[in-house]
GUSE-115608 format. One record per residue (C-alpha): x, y, z; residue number from 1; residue in three letters. Coordinates in pm, 1 decimal, always signed. Layout:
# residues N
<node px="X" py="Y" pz="Z" i="NUM" aa="ALA"/>
...
This chain:
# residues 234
<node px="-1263.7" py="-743.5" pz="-4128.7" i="1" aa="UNK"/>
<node px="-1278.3" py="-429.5" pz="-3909.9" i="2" aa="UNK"/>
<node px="-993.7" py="-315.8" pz="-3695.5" i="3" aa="UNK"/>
<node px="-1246.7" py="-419.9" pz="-3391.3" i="4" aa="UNK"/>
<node px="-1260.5" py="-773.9" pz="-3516.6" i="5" aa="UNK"/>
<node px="-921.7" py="-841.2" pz="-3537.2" i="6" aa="UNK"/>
<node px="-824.3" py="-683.9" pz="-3198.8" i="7" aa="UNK"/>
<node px="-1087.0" py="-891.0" pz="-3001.8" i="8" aa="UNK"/>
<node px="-982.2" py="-1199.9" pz="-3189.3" i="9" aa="UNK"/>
<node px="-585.7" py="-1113.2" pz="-3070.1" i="10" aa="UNK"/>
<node px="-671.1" py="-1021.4" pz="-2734.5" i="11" aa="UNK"/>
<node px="-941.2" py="-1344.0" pz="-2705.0" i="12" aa="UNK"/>
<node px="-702.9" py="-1590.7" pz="-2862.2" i="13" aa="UNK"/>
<node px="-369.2" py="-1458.9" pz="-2700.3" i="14" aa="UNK"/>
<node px="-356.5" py="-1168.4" pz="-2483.1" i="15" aa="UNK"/>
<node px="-617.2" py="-1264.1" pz="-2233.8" i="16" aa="UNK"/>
<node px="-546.7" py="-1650.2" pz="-2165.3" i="17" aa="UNK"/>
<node px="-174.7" py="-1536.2" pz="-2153.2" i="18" aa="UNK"/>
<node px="-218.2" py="-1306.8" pz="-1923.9" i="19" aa="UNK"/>
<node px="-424.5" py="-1547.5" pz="-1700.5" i="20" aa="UNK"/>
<node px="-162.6" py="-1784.6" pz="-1725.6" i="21" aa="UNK"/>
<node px="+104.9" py="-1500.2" pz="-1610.3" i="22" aa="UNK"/>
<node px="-119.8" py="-1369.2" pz="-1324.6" i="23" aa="UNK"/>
<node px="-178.6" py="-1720.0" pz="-1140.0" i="24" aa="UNK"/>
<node px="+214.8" py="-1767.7" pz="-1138.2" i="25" aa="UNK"/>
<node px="+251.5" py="-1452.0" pz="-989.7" i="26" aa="UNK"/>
<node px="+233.0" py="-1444.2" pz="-553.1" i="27" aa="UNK"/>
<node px="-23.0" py="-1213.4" pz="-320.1" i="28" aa="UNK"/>
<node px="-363.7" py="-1075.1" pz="-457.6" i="29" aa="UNK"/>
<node px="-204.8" py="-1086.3" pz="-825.9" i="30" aa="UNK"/>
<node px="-522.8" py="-1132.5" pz="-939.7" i="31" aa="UNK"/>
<node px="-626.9" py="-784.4" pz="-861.2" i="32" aa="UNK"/>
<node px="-350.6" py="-680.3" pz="-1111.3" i="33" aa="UNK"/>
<node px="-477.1" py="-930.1" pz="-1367.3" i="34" aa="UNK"/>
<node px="-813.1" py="-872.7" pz="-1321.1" i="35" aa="UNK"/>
<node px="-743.3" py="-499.1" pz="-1425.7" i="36" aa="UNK"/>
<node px="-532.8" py="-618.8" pz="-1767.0" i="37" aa="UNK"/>
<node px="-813.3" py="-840.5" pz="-1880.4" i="38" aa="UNK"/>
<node px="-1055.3" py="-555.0" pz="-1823.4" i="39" aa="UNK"/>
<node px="-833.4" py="-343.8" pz="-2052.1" i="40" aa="UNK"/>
<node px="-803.9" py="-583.8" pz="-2239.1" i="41" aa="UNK"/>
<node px="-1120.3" py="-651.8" pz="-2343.2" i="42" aa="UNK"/>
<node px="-1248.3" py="-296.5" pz="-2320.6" i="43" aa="UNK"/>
<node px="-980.1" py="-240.9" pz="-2683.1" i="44" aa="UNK"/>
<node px="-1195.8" py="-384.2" pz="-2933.0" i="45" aa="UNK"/>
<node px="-1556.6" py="-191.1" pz="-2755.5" i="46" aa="UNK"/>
<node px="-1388.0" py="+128.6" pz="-2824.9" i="47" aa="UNK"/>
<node px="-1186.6" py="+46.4" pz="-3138.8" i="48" aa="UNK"/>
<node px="-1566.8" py="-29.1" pz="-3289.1" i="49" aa="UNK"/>
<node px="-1619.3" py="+364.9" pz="-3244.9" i="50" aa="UNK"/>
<node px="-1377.0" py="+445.0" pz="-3466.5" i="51" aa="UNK"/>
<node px="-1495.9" py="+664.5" pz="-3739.3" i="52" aa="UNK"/>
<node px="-1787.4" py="+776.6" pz="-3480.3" i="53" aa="UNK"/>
<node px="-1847.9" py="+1055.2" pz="-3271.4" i="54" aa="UNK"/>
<node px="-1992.7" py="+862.5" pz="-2969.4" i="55" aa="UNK"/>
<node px="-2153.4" py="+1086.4" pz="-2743.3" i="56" aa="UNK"/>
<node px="-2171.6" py="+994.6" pz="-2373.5" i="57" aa="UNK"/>
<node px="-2565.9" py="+840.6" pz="-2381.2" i="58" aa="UNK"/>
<node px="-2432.5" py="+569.2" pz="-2577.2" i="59" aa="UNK"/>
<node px="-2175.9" py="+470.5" pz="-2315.1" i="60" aa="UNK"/>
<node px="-2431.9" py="+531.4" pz="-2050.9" i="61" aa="UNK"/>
<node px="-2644.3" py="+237.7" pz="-2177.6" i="62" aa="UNK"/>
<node px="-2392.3" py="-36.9" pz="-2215.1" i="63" aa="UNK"/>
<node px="-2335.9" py="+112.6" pz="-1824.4" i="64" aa="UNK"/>
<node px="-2663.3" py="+19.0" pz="-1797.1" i="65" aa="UNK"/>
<node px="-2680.1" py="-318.8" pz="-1929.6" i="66" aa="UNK"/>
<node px="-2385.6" py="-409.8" pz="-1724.9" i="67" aa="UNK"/>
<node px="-2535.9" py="-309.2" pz="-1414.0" i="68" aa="UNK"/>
<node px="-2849.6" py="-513.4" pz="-1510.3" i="69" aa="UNK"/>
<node px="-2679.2" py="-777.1" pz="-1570.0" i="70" aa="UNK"/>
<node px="-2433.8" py="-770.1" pz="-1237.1" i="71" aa="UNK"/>
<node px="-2823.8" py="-708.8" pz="-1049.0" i="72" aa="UNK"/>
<node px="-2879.5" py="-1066.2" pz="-1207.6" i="73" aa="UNK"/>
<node px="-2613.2" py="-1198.9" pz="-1082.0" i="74" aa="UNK"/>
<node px="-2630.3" py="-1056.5" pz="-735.8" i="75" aa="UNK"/>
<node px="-2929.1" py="-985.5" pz="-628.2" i="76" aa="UNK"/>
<node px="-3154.4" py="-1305.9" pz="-753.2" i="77" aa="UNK"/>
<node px="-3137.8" py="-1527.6" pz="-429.2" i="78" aa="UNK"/>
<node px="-3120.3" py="-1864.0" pz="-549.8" i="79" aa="UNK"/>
<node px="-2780.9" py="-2020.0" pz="-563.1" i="80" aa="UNK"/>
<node px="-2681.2" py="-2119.0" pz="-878.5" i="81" aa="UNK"/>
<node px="-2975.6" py="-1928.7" pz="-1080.6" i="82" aa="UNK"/>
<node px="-2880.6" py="-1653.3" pz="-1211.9" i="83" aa="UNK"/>
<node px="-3049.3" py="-1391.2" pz="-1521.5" i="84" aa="UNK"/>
<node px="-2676.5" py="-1236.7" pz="-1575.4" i="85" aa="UNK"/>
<node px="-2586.9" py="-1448.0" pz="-1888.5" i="86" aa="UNK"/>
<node px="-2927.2" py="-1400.9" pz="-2042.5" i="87" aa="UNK"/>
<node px="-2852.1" py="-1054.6" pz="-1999.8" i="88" aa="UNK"/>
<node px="-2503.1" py="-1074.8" pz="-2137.8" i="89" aa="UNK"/>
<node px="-2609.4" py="-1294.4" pz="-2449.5" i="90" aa="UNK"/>
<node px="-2939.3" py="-1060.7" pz="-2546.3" i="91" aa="UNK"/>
<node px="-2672.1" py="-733.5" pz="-2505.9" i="92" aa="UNK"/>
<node px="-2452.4" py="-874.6" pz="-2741.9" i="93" aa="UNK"/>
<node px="-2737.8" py="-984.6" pz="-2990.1" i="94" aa="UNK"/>
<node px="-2872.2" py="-633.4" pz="-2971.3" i="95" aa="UNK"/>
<node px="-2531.8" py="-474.8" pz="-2950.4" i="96" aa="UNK"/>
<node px="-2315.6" py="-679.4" pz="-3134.2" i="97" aa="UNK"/>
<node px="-2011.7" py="-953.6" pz="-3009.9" i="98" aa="UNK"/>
<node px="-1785.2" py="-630.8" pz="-2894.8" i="99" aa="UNK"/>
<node px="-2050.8" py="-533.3" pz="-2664.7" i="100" aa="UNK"/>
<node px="-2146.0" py="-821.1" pz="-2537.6" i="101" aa="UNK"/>
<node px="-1775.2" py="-945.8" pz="-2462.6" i="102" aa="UNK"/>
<node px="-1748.4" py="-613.3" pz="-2256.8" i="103" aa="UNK"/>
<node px="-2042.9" py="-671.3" pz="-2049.8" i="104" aa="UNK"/>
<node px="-1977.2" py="-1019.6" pz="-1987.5" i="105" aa="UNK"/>
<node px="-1630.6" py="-910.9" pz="-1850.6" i="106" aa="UNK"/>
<node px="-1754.7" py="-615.4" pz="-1642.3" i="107" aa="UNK"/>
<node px="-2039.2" py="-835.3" pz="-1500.0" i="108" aa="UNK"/>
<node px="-1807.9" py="-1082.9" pz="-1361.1" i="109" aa="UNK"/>
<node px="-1529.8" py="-837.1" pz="-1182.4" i="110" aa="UNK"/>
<node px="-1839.8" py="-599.3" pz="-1031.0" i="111" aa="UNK"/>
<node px="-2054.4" py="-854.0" pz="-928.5" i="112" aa="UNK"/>
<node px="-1732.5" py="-992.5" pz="-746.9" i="113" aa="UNK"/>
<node px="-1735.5" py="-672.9" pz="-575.8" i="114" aa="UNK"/>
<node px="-2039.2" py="-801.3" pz="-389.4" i="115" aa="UNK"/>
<node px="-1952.4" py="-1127.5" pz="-375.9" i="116" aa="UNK"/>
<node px="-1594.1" py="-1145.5" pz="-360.6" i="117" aa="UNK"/>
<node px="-1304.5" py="-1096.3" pz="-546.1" i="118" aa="UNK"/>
<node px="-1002.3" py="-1364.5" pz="-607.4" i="119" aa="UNK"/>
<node px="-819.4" py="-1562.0" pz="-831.6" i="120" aa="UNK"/>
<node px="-1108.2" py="-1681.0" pz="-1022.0" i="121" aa="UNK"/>
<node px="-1219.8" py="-1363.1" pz="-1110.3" i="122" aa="UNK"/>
<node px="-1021.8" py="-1292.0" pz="-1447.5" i="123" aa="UNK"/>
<node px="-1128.8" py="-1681.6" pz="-1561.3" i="124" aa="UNK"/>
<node px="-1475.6" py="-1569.4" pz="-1529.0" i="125" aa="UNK"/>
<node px="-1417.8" py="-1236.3" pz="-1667.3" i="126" aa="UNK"/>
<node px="-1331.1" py="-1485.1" pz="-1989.2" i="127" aa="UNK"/>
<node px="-1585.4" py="-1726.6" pz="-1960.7" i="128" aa="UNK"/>
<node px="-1908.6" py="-1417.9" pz="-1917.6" i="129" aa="UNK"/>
<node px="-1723.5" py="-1211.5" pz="-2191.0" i="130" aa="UNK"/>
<node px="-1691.7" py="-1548.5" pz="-2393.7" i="131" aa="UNK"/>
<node px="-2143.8" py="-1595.9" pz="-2357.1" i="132" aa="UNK"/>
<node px="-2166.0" py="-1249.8" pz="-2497.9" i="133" aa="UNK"/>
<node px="-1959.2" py="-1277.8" pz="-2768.6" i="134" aa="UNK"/>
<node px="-2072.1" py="-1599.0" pz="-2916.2" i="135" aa="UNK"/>
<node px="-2412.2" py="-1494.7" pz="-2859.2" i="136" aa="UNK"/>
<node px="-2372.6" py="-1187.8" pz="-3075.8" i="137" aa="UNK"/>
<node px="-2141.1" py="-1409.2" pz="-3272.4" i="138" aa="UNK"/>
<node px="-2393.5" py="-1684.6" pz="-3375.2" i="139" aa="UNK"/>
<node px="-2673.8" py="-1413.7" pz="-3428.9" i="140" aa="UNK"/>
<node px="-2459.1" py="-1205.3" pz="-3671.4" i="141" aa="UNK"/>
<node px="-2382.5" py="-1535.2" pz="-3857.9" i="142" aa="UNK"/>
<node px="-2770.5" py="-1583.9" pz="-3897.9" i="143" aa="UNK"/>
<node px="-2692.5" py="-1893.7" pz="-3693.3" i="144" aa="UNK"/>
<node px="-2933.3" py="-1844.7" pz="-3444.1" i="145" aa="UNK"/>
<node px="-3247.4" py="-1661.1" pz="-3512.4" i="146" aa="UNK"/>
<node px="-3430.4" py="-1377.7" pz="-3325.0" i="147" aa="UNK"/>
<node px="-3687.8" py="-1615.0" pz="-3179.6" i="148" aa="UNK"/>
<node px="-3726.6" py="-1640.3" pz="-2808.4" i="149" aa="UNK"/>
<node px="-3746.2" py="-2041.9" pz="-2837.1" i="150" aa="UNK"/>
<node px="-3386.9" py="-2022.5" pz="-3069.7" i="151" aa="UNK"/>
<node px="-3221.1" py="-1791.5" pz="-2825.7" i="152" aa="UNK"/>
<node px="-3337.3" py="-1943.5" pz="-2542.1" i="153" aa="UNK"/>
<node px="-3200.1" py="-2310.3" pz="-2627.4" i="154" aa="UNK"/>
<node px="-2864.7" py="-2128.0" pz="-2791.5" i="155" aa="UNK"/>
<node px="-2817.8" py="-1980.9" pz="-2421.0" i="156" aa="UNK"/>
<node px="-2875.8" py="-2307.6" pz="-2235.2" i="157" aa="UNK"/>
<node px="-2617.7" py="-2488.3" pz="-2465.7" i="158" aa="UNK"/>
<node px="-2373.5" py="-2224.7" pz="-2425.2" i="159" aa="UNK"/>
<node px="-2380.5" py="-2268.3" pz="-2011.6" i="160" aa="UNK"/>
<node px="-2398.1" py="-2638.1" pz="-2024.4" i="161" aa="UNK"/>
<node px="-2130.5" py="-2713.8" pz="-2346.6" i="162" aa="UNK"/>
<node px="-1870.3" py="-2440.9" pz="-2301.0" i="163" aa="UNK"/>
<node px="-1906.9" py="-2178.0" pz="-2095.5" i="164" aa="UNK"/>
<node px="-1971.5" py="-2387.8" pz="-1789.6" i="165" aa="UNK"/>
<node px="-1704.7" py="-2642.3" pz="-1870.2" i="166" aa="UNK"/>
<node px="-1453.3" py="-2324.2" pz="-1864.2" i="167" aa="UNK"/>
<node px="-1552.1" py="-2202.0" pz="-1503.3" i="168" aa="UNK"/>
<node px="-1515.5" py="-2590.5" pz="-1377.2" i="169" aa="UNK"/>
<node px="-1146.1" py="-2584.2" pz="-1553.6" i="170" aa="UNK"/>
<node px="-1108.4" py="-2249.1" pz="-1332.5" i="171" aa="UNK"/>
<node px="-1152.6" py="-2496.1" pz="-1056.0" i="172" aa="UNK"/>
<node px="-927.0" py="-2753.5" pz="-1191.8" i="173" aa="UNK"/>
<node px="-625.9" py="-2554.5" pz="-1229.7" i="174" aa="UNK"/>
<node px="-683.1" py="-2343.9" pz="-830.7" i="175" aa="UNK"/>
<node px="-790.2" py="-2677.6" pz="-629.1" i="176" aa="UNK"/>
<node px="-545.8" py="-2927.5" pz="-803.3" i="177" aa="UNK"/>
<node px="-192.5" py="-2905.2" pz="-695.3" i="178" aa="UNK"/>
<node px="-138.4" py="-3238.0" pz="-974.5" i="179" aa="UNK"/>
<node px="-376.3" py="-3241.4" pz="-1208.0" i="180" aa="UNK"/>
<node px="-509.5" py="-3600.2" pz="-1305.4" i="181" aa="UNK"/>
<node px="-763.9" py="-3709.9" pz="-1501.7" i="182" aa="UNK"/>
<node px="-983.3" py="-3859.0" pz="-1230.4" i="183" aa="UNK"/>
<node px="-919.1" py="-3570.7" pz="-1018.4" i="184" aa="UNK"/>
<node px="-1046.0" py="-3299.6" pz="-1333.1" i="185" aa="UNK"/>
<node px="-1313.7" py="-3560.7" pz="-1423.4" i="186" aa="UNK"/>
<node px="-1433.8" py="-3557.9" pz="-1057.4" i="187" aa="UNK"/>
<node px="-1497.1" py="-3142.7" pz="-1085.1" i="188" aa="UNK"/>
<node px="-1648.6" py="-3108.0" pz="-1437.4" i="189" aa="UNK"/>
<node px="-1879.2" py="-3435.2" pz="-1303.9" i="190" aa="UNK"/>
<node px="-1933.0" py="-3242.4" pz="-995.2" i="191" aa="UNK"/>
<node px="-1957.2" py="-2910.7" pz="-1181.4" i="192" aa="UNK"/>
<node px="-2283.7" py="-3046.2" pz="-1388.7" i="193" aa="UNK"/>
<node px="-2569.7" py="-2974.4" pz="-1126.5" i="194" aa="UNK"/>
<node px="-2485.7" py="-2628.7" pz="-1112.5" i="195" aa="UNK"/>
<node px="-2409.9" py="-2571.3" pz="-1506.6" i="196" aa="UNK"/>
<node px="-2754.9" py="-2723.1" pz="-1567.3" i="197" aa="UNK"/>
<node px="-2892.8" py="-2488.1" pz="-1315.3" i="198" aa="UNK"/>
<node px="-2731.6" py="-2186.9" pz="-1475.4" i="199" aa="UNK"/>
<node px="-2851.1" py="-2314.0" pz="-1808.1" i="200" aa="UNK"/>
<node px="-3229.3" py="-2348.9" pz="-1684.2" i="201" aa="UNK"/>
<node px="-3181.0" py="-2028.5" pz="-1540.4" i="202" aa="UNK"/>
<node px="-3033.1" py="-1874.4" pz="-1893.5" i="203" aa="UNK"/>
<node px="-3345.2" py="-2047.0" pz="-2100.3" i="204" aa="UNK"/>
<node px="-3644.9" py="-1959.2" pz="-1875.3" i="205" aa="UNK"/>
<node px="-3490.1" py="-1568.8" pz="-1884.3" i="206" aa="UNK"/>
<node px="-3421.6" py="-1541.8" pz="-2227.6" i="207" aa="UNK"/>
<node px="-3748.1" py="-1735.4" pz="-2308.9" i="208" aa="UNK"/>
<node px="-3985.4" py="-1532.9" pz="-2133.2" i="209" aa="UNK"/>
<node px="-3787.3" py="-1186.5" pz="-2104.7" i="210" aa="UNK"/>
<node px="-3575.4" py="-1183.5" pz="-2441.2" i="211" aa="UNK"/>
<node px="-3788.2" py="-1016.3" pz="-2675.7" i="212" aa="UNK"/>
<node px="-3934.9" py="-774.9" pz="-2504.2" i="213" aa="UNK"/>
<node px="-3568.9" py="-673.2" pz="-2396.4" i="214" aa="UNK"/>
<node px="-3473.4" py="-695.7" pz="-2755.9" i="215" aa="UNK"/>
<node px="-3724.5" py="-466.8" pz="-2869.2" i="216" aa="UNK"/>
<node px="-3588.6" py="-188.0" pz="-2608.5" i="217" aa="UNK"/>
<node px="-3278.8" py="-191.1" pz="-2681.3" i="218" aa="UNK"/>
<node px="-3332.5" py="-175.5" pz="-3127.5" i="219" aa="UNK"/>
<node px="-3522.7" py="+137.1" pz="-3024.9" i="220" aa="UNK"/>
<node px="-3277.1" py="+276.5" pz="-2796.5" i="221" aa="UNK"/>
<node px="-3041.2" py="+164.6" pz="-3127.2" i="222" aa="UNK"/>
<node px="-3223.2" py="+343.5" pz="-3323.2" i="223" aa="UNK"/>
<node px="-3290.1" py="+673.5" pz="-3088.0" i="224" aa="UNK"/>
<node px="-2895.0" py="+705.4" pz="-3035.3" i="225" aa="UNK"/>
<node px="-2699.3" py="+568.0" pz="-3367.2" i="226" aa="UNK"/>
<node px="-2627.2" py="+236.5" pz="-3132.3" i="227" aa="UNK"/>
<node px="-2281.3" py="+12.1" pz="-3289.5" i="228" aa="UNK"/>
<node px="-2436.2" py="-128.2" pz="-3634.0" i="229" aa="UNK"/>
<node px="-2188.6" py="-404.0" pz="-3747.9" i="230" aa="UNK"/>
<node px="-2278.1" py="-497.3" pz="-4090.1" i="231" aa="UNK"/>
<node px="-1974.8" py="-716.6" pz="-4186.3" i="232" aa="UNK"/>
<node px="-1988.6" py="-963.3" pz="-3909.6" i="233" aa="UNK"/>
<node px="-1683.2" py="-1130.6" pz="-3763.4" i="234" aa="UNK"/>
């Protein structure tokens, strides 16, 4: 397993969710300071995946890209609750690989906050968008999920609805509940639902319609600049 595997592994398993857990105890706008430790964080394992290489700076410029495409389908589509930017995060890290996509989740979620607005949920969805990119990439290295617009599509919808979803509502859980009861965590997942499925419609009709087409950009823009080839998987 490559250095880059078992640094994103560490830093999903431990480093992040503790330092989640550390940064809501803390008083103030601590999540400005935790927001910046997940981000480095996760950024580890992107660049560790370069070792070896010679990157040059076009390389960097279009995961730059893709994260900026991504935050634009977060921000800018106006319909509440349906949104391109985990379509966009899940087809990066199929074309890309899971260390990509786990950075562009996580830089999608703190700079479309800068539109939208910053606070203590911010590093739990930094976790949750960088979690959508790296099982996406995850799943297609494992020849779990094929390269077919109807397989990726579905795959993407059951992400939003089954996990990643689920994670943002226990985001909501653990900042609205001063005791945290059953009934009371029931009542937000329950309430949570509408929007997941949303999100997840959202997710399918994007990656349905768009996905291959983006696909096929970015394996020639692979190709063109010596893109992150991860033969061993994870």
């Amino acid at each position: 397993m490559k250095k880059s595997k078992i640094v994103m592994l560490l830093c999903l398993l431990a480093a992040v969710p503790l330092t989640i857990f550390l940064g809501s105890r803390l008083p103030g706008r601590s999540y400005y300071l935790t927001s910046t430790l997940v981000l480095i964080e996760i950024m580890l394992p992107f660049f560790l995946a370069f070792e070896g290489r010679k990157p040059q700076a076009r390389e960097l410029v279009v995961v730059a890209v893709l994260c900026a495409l991504a935050i634009a389908g977060r921000v800018v589509i106006p319909i509440p609750n349906f949104k391109a930017a985990f379509a966009i995060i899940m087809l990066s890290a199929i074309a890309l690989g899971p260390e990509t996509g786990f950075l562009v989740g996580a830089v999608t979620a703190v700079g479309s906050n800068l539109f939208l607005g910053q606070g203590p949920h911010t590093p739990w969805q930094m976790l949750a968008y960088g979690l959508a990119g790296l099982l996406a990439g995850v799943l297609y290295q494992k020849k779990l999920m094929k390269r077919k617009p109807m397989a990726m599509a579905l795959t993407g919808a059951v992400l939003v609805v089954l996990l990643i979803g689920p994670l943002l509502d226990t985001c909501t859980v653990f900042l609205t509940q001063t005791q945290i009861t059953a009934a009371g965590a029931g009542a937000v997942y329950l309430a949570g639902l509408p929007v997941n499925l949303s999100q997840a419609v959202a997710t399918f009709l994007t990656i349905l319609i768009l996905g291959e087409p983006f696909l096929q950009k970015l394996d020639r823009v692979k190709r063109q600049y010596g893109m992150m080839e991860d033969s061993d998987g994870i």
